[in-house]
C-alpha distance (Angstrom), angle and dihedral (degrees) to the residues before:
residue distance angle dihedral
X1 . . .
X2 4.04 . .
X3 3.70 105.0 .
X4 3.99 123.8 179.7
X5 9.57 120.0 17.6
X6 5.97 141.7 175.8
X7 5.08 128.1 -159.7
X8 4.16 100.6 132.2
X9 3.76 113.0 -137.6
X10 3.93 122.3 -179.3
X11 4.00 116.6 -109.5
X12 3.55 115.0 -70.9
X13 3.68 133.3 -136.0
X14 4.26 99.1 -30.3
X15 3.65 131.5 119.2
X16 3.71 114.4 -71.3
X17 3.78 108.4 158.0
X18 3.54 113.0 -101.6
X19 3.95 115.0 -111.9
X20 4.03 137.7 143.8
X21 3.46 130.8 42.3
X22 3.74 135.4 -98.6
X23 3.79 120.4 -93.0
X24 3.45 105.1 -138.8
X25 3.94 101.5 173.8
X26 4.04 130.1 105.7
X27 4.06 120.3 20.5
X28 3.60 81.6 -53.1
X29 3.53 90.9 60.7
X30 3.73 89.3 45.6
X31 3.95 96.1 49.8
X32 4.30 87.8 51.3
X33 3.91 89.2 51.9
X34 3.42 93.4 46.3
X35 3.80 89.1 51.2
X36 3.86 96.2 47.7
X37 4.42 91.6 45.1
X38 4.15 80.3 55.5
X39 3.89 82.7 49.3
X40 3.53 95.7 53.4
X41 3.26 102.3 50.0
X42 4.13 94.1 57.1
X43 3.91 88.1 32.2
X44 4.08 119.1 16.1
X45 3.43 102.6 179.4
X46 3.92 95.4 50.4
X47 3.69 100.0 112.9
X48 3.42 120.4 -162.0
X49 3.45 125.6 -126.5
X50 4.16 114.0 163.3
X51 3.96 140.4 -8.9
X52 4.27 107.9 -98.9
X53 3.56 99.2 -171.0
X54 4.27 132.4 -12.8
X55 3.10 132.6 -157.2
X56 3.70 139.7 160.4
X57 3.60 88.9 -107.2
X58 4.07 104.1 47.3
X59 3.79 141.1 -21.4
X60 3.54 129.5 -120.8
X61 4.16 107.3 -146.2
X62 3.73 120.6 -174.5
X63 3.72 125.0 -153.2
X64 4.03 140.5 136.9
X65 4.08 124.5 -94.7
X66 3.75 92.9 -145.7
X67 3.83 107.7 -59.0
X68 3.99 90.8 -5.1
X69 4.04 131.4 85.3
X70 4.11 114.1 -123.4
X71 3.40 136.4 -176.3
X72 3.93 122.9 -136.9
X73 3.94 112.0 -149.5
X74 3.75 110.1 -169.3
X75 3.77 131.3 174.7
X76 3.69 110.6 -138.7
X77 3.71 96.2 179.4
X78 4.14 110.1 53.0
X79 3.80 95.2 -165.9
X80 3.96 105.3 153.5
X81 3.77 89.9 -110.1
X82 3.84 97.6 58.8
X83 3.44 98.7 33.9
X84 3.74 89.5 57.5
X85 3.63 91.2 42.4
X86 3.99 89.9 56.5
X87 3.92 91.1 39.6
X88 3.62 86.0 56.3
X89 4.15 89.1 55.1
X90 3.59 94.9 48.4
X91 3.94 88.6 57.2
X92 3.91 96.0 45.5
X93 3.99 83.3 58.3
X94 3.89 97.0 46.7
X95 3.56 84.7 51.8
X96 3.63 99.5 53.4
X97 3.37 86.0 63.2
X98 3.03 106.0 69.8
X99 3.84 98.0 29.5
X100 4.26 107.2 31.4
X101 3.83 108.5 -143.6
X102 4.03 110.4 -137.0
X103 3.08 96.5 -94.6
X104 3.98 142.3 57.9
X105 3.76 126.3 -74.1
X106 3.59 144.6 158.5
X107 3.72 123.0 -89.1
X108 3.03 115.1 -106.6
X109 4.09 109.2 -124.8
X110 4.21 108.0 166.3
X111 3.48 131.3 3.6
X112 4.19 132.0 -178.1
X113 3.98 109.0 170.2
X114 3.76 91.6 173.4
X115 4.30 90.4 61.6
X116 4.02 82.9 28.8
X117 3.84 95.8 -131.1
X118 3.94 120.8 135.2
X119 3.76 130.0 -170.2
X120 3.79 120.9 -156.9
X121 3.64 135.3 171.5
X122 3.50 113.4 -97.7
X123 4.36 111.4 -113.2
X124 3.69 111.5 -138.7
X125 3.94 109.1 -134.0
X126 3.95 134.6 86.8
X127 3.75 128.8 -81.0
X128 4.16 109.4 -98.2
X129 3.58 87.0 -140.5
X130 3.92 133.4 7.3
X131 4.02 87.7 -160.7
X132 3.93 124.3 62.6
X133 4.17 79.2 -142.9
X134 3.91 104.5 32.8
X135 3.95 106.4 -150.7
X136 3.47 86.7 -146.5
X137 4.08 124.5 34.5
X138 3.62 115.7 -107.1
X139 4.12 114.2 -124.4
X140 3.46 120.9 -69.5
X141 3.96 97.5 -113.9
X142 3.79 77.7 53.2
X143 3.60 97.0 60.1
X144 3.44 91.0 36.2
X145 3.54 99.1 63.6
X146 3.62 87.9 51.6
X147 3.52 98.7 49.0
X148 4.05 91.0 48.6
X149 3.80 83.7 50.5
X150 3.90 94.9 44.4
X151 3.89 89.3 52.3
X152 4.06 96.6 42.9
X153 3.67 85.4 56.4
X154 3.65 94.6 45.1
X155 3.94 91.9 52.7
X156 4.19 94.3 57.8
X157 3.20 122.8 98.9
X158 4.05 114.0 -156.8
X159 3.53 117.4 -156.9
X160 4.00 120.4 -76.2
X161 3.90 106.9 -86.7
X162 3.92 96.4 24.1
X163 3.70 92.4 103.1
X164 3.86 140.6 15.8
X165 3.87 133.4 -147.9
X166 3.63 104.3 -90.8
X167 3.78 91.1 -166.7
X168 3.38 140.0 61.8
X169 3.30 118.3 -148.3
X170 4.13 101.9 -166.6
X171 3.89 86.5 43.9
X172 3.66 100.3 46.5
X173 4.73 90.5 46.0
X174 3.96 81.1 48.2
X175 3.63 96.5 56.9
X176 3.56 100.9 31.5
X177 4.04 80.5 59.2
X178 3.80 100.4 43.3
X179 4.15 84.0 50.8
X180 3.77 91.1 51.9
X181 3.68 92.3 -120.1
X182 4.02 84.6 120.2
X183 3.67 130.6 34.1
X184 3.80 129.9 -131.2
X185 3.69 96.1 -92.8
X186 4.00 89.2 41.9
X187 3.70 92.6 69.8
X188 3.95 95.7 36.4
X189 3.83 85.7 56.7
X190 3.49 94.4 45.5
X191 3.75 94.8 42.2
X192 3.79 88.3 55.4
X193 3.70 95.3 53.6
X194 3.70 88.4 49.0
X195 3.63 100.1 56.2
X196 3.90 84.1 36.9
X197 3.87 91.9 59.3
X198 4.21 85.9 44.2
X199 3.87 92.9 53.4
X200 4.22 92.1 48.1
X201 4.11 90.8 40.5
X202 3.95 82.9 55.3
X203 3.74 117.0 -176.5
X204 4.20 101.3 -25.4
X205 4.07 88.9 57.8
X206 3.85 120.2 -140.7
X207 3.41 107.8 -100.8
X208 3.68 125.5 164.2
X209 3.78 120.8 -158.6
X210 4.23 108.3 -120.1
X211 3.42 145.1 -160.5
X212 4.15 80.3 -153.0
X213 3.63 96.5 -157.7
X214 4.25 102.1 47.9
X215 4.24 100.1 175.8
X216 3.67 121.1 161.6
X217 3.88 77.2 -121.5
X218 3.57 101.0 62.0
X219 4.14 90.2 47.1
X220 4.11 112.6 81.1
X221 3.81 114.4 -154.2
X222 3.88 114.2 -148.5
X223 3.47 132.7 142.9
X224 3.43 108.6 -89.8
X225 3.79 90.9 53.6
X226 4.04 146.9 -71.7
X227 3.91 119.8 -36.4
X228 3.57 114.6 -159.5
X229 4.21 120.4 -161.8
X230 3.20 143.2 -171.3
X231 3.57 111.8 48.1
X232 4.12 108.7 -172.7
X233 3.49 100.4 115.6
X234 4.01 99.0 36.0
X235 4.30 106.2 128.4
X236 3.80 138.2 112.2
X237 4.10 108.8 -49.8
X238 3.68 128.5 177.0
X239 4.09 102.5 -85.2
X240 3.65 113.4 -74.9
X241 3.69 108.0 22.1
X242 3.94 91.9 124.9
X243 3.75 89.0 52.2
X244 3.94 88.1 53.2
X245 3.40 98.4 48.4
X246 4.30 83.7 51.0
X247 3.49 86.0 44.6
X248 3.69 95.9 53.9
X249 3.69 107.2 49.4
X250 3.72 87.8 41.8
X251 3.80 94.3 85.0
X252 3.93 92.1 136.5
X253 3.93 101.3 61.4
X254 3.53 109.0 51.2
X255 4.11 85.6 178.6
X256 3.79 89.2 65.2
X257 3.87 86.2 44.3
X258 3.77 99.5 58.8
X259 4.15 84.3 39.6
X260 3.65 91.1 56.8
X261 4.01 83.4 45.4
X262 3.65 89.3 58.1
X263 3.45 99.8 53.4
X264 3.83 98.1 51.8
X265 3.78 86.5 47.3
X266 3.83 96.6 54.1
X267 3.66 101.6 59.1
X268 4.38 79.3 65.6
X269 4.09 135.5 -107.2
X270 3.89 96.5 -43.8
X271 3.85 91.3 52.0
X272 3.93 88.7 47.9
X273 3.67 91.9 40.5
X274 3.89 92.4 54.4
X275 4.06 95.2 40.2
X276 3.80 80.9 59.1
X277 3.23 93.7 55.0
X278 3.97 96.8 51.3
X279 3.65 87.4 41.8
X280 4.13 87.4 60.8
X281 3.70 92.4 46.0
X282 3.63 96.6 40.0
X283 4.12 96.3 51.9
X284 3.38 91.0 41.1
X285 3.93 97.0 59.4
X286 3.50 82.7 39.4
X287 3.69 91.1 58.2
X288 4.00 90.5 48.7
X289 3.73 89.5 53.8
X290 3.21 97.4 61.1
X291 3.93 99.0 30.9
X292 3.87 75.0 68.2
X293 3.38 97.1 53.4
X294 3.41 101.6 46.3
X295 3.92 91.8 53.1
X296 3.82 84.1 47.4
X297 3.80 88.5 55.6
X298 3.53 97.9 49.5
X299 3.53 93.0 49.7
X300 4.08 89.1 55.9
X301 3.45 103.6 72.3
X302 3.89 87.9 -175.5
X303 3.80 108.7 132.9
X304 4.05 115.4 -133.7
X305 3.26 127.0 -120.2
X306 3.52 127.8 -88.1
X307 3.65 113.9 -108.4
X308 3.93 134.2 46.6
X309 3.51 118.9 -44.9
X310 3.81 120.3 -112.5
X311 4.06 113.1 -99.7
X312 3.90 87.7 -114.4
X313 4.37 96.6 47.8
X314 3.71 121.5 122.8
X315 3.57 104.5 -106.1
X316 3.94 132.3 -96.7
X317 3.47 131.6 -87.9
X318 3.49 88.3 -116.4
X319 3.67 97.5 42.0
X320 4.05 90.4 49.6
X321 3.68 87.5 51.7
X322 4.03 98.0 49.5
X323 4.06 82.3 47.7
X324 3.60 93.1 48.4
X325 4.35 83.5 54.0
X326 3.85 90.2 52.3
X327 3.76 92.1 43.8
X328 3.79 90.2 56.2
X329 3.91 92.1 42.9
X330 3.60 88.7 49.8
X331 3.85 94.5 49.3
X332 3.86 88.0 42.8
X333 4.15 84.1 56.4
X334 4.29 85.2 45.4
X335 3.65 92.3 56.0
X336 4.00 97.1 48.2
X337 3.85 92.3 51.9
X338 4.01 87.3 44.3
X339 3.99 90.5 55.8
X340 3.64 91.9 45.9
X341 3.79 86.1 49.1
X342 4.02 97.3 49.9
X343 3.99 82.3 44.4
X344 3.70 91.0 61.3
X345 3.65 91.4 50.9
C-alpha cells in the first residue's frame, strides 16, 4: 500500500544524570517556584533538583522522592485546552493503576488535576528519538521495540468507560477542509471510508485503544523493555492511528514504512481503510505544523549560530522547509492509496 515523515523535541523522561541547580531568579524564577509550591502540596518531599524540558505551556522538573528519581509536570499556562489536555493525563495514569496496560509505564506517585501538576517516577532508559521527525532513522532494533510496544498497546482492551475518543473524526475532516489543508474531494473520500468502516464495524464499533500521540520521543528504550510517556491524548481511535503517527515521522526508513503498512493491512479492508484515514489526518496536521513554522522562520530574520546544532534544537529553516516537501509528498502518496481505497468500495 504506502511503502517507504522531521519537529525536534528534547529527550523525554530517561535517565540523564542529575546535575546543576535551579535558577530561581527573574519571572522565570517566579514561574519555577510557583511550579515546585504546586508540587509540594501533592508531593512534599519531591525536591527539586533541575528543569527537564520548558515550554510556554508546562515544565518538566526532575527531582528524587527520598531514595527514588521523579518527574514534576506542571502547566504554567491554564488555558482550557491544556489544562484539559493534562487533566486527561493524570486520569490515563490513575487508571493504569488499577488496570496495567501491556506495556511499561511510570508509576504514578502524586497527582492534582484541579492545579494541573503531575508527579511520576522517572523510567530509566534512553529517548528512541530526540526529534519528533528524526533526520536520520533510528536502528532497526530501535524501531522495533517501539513498534512491538505500539502494537501490544493497540491489542488491549481497557474496561468500557476507562477512556473516551479524544478525536473526532467528522470534526477534525471538516476543519481540515474549511482551513484548506484538504480539498473538496479529500473530505468526500475520507467521509466515505468513514461511514464505510462504521457500516463493517456494525453495532460493537471498532475501536482500538491508543496511546494517540506514538513519537519515537515519547517511547524510552532500556533494557528491560519500551517505556511509553505522555499519555494526554490516549482514548479509543479508529484502528491504526498509532501506527500512522509511527508511520509518519518515520520518513527515513522506508523498510519500517512498508512494515508498518503491513500491519494495518493484515487485520483486512476496514483496518486499511481506517489507517488511511489517520494517515490523512495525521500528515495533514503535520503539514500545518510545520507550514507554521516555516512562516515563523521567515519572519525571524535571526541568523544561527555557526557550528552544529545540538541533538535536541528546533530545526532549521531549511530543514523545516525540506520536511514540509516530504510531508506534502507523503500526503500526496496518502491520498492515492485513499482513492484506490474508496474505489474498491
Amino acid at each position: 500500500m504506502l511503502g517507504a515523515g522531521r519537529t525536534r523535541r528534547v529527550p523525554g523522561l530517561g535517565t540523564q544524570p542529575l546535575s546543576g541547580r535551579l535558577d530561581l531568579s527573574g519571572p522565570q524564577g517566579a514561574q519555577l517556584r510557583t511550579a515546585i509550591a504546586s508540587v509540594h502540596r501533592i508531593c512534599p518531599e519531591f525536591a527539586p533538583v533541575q528543569v527537564l524540558r520548558r515550554s510556554g505551556r508546562s515544565v518538566l522538573l526532575v527531582g528524587t522522592t527520598g531514595r527514588s528519581t521523579a518527574v514534576a509536570k506542571c502547566l504554567l499556562d491554564h488555558s482550557p485546552i491544556w489544562s484539559e489536555r493534562i487533566r486527561h493525563e493524570i486520569a490515563a495514569y490513575r487508571s493504569f493503576v488499577r488496570h496495567r496496560p501491556p506495556v511499561r509505564v511510570p508509576r504514578l506517585i502524586a497527582a492534582d488535576p484541579d492545579n494541573c501538576t503531575l508527579v511520576i517516577e522517572r523510567m530509566p532508559g534512553r529517548v528512541a528519538a530526540l526529534q519528533r521527525h528524526p533526520a536520520e532513522a533510528p536502528p532497526r532494533a530501535d524501531i522495533r521495540a517501539a513498534l512491538g510496544a505500539i502494537c501490544r498497546l493497540n491489542a488491549w482492551r481497557p474496561p468500557a468507560g476507562t477512556f473516551d475518543a479524544p478525536l473526532d473524526y467528522a470534526e477534525r475532516i471538516s476543519r481540515f477542509h474549511e482551513l484548506g489543508l484538504l480539498t473538496d474531494r479529500d473530505m468526500g473520500d475520507l467521509q466515505k471510508l468513514v461511514h464505510g468502516i462504521a457500516h463493517s464495524a456494525g453495532r460493537q464499533g471498532m475501536g482500538q485503544f491508543c496511546h494517540g500521540d506514538a513519537l519515537l520521543s515519547n517511547i524510552l528504550l532500556s533494557p528491560a523493555g519500551p517505556v511509553l510517556v505522555d499519555w494526554e491524548h490516549a482514548g479509543w481511535y479508529l484502528p491504526g492511528y498509532d501506527l500512522a503517527t509511527l508511520w509518519a515521522v518515520l520518513g527515513d526508513a522506508p523498510v519500517a514504512r512498508r512494515q508498518i503498512s503491513q500491519l494495518a493491512q493484515s487485520a483486512g479492508p476496514a483496518a486499511r481503510d481506517a489507517f488511511l484515514v489517520n494517515l490523512m489526518l495525521v500528515l495533514t496536521r503535520e503539514i500545518r505544523t510545520y507550514e507554521t513554522a516555516v512562516q515563523r522562520s521567515m519572519h525571524d530574520s535571526t541568523p544561527a549560530a555557526p557550528g552544529p546544532a545540538h541533538p535536541g534544537a528546533a530545526p532549521s529553516g531549511e530543514e523545516q522547509r525540506l520536511l514540509l516537501r516530504r510531508l506534502h509528498d507523503d500526503c500526496q502518496m496518502a491520498r492515492r492509496a485513499v482513492r484506490a481505497a474508496v474505489g474498491t468500495r
